[in-house]
ChimeraX commands (.cxc) that place a marker at each C-alpha (Angstrom):
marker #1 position 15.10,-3.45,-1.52 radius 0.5
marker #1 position 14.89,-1.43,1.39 radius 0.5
marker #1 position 12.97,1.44,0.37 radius 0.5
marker #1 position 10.66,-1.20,-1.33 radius 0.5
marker #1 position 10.02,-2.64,2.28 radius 0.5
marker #1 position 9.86,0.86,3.99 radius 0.5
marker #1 position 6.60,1.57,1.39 radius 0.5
marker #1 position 4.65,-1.63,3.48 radius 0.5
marker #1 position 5.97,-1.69,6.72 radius 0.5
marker #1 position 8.52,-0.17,9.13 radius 0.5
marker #1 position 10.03,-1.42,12.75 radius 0.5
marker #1 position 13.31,-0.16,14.21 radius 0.5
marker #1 position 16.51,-1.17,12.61 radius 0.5
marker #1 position 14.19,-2.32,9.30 radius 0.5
marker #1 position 17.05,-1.08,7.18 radius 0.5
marker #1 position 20.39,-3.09,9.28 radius 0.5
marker #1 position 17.69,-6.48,9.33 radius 0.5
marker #1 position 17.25,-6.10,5.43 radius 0.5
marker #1 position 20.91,-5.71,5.38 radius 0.5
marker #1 position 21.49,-8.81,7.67 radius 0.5
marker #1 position 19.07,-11.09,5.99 radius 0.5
marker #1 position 20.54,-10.20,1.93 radius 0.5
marker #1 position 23.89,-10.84,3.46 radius 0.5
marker #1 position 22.81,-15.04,4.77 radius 0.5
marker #1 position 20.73,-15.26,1.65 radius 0.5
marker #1 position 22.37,-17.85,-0.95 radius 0.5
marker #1 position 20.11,-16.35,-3.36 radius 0.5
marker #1 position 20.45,-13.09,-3.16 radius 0.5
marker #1 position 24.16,-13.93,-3.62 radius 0.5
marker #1 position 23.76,-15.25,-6.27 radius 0.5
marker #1 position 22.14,-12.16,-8.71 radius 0.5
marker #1 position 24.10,-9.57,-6.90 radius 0.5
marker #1 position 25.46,-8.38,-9.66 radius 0.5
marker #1 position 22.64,-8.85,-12.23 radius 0.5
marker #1 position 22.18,-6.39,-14.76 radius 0.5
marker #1 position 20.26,-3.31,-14.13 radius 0.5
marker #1 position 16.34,-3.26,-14.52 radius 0.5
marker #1 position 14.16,-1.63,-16.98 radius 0.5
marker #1 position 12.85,1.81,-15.60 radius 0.5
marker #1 position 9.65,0.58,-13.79 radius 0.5
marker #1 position 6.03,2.02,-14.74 radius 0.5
marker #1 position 4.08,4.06,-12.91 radius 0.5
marker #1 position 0.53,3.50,-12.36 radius 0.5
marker #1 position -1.92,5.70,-12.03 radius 0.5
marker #1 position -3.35,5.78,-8.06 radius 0.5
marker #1 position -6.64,4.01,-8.35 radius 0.5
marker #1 position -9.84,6.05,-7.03 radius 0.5
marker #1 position -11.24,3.23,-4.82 radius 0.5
marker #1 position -9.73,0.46,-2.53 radius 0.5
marker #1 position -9.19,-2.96,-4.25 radius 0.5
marker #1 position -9.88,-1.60,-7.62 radius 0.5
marker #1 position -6.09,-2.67,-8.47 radius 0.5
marker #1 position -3.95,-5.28,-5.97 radius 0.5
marker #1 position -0.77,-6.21,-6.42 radius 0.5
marker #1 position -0.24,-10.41,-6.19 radius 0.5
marker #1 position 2.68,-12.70,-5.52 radius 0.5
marker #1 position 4.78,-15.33,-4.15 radius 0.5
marker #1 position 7.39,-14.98,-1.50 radius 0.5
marker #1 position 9.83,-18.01,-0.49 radius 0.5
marker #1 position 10.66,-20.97,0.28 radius 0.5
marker #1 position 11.82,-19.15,3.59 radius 0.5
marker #1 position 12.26,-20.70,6.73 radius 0.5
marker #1 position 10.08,-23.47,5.43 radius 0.5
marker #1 position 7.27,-21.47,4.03 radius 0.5
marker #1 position 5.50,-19.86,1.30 radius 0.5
marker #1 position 4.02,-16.70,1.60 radius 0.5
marker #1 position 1.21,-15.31,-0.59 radius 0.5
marker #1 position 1.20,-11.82,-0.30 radius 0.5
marker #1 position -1.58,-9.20,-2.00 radius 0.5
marker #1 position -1.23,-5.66,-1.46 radius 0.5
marker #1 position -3.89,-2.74,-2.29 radius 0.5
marker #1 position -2.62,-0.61,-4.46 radius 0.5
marker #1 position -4.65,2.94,-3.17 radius 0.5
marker #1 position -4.70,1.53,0.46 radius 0.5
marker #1 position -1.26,-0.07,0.33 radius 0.5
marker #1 position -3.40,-2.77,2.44 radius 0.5
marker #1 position -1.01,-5.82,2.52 radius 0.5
marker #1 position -2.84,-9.31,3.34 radius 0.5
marker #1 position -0.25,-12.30,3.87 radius 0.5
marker #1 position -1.24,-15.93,4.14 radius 0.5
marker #1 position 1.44,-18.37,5.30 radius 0.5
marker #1 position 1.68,-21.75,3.37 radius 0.5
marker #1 position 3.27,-25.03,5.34 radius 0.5
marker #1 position 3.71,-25.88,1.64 radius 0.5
marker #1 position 4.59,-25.22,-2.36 radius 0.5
marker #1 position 1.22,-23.62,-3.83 radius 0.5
marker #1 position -0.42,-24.38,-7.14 radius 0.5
marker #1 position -3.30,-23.10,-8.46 radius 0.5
marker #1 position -6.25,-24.59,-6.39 radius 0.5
marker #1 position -4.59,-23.50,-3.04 radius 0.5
marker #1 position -3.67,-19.67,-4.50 radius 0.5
marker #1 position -7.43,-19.45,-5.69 radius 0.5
marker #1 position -8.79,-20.64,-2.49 radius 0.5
marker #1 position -7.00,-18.15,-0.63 radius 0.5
marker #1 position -7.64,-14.83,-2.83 radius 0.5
marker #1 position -11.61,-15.87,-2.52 radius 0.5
marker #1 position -11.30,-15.88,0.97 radius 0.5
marker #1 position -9.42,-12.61,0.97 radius 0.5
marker #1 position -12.26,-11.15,-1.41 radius 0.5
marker #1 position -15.06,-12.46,0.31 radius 0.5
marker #1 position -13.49,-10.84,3.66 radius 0.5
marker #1 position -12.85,-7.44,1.92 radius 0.5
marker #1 position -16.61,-7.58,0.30 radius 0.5
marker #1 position -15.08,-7.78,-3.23 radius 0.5
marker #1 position -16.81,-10.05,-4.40 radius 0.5
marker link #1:1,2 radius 0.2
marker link #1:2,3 radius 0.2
marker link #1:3,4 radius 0.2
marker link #1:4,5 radius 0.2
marker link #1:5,6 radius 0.2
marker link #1:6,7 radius 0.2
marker link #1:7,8 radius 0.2
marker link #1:8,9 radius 0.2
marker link #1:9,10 radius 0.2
marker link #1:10,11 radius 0.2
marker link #1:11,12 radius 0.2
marker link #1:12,13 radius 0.2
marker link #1:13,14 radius 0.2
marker link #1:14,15 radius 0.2
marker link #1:15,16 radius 0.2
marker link #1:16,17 radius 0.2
marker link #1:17,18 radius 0.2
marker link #1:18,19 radius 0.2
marker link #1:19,20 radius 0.2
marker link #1:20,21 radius 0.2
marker link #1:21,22 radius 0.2
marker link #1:22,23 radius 0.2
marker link #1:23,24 radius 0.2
marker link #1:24,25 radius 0.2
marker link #1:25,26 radius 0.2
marker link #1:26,27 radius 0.2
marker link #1:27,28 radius 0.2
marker link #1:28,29 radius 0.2
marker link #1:29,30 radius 0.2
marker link #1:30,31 radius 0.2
marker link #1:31,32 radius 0.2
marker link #1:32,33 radius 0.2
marker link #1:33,34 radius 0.2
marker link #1:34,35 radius 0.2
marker link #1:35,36 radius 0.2
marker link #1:36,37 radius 0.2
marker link #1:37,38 radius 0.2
marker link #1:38,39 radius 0.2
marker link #1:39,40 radius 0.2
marker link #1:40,41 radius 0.2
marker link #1:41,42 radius 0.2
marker link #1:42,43 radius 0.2
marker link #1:43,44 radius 0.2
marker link #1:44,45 radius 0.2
marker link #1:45,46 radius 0.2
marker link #1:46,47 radius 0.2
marker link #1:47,48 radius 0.2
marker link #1:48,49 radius 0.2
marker link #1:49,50 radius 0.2
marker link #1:50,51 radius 0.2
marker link #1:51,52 radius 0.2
marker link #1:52,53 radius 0.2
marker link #1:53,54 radius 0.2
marker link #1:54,55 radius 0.2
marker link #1:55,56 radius 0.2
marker link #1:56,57 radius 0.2
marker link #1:57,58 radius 0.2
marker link #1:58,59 radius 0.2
marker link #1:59,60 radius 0.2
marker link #1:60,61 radius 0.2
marker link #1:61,62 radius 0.2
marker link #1:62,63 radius 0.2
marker link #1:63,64 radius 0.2
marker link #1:64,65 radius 0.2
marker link #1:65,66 radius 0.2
marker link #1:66,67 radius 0.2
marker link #1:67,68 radius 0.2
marker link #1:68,69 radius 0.2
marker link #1:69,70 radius 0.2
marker link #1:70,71 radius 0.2
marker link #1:71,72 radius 0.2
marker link #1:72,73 radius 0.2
marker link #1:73,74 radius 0.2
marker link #1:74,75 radius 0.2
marker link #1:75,76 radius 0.2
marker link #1:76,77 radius 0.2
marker link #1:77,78 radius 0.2
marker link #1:78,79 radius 0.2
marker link #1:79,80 radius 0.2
marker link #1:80,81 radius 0.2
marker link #1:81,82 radius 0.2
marker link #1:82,83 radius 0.2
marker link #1:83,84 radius 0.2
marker link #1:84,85 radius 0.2
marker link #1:85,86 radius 0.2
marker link #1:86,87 radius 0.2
marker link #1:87,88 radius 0.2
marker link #1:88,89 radius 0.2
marker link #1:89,90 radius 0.2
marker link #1:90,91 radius 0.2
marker link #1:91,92 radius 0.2
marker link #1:92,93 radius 0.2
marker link #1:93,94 radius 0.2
marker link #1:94,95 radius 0.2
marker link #1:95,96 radius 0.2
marker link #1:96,97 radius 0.2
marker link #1:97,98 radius 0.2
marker link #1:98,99 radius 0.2
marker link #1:99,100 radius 0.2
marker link #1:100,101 radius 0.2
marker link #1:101,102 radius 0.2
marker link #1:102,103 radius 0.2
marker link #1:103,104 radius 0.2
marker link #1:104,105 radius 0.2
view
């Protein structure tokens, strides 16, 4: 988890805060001792900016959602902060506004 985080952003401390907040998290508990993962795949770099982005979903946490899309050649990381659970509608309203601002589409 920590060297996931140190690929998008780094502060002072990042990895004792990651340690901190996976200690206080009941979920995180909870698959501690999961089985290991599949080997992941590796992807090719792309040759321009948003010709491959990452999507997803991050919470509840402290009362939020956060949709998160990351550039995969940039590594580019646009987060919008939701006061509520997303659906569709709300997820597609906020990657055209991402796309629009980035001149994607």
């Amino acid at each position: 988890m920590k060297q996931l985080a140190r690929r998008y952003c780094i502060w002072k401390n990042i990895d004792k805060d990651i340690e901190n907040l996976v200690k206080s998290c009941k979920d995180c508990s909870s698959v501690k001792h999961s089985p290991a993962k599949a080997p992941l795949h590796l992807w090719d770099l792309p040759i321009n900016n948003w010709d491959r982005i990452y999507i997803d979903y991050a919470g509840p946490f402290q009362g939020f959602h956060y949709l998160i899309v990351v550039d995969a050649k940039s590594r580019w990381v646009e987060i919008k902060v939701l006061k509520r659970s997303p659906n569709s509608e709300i997820t597609m309203k906020l990657l055209n506004e991402i796309f629009q601002r980035m001149d994607i589409l």
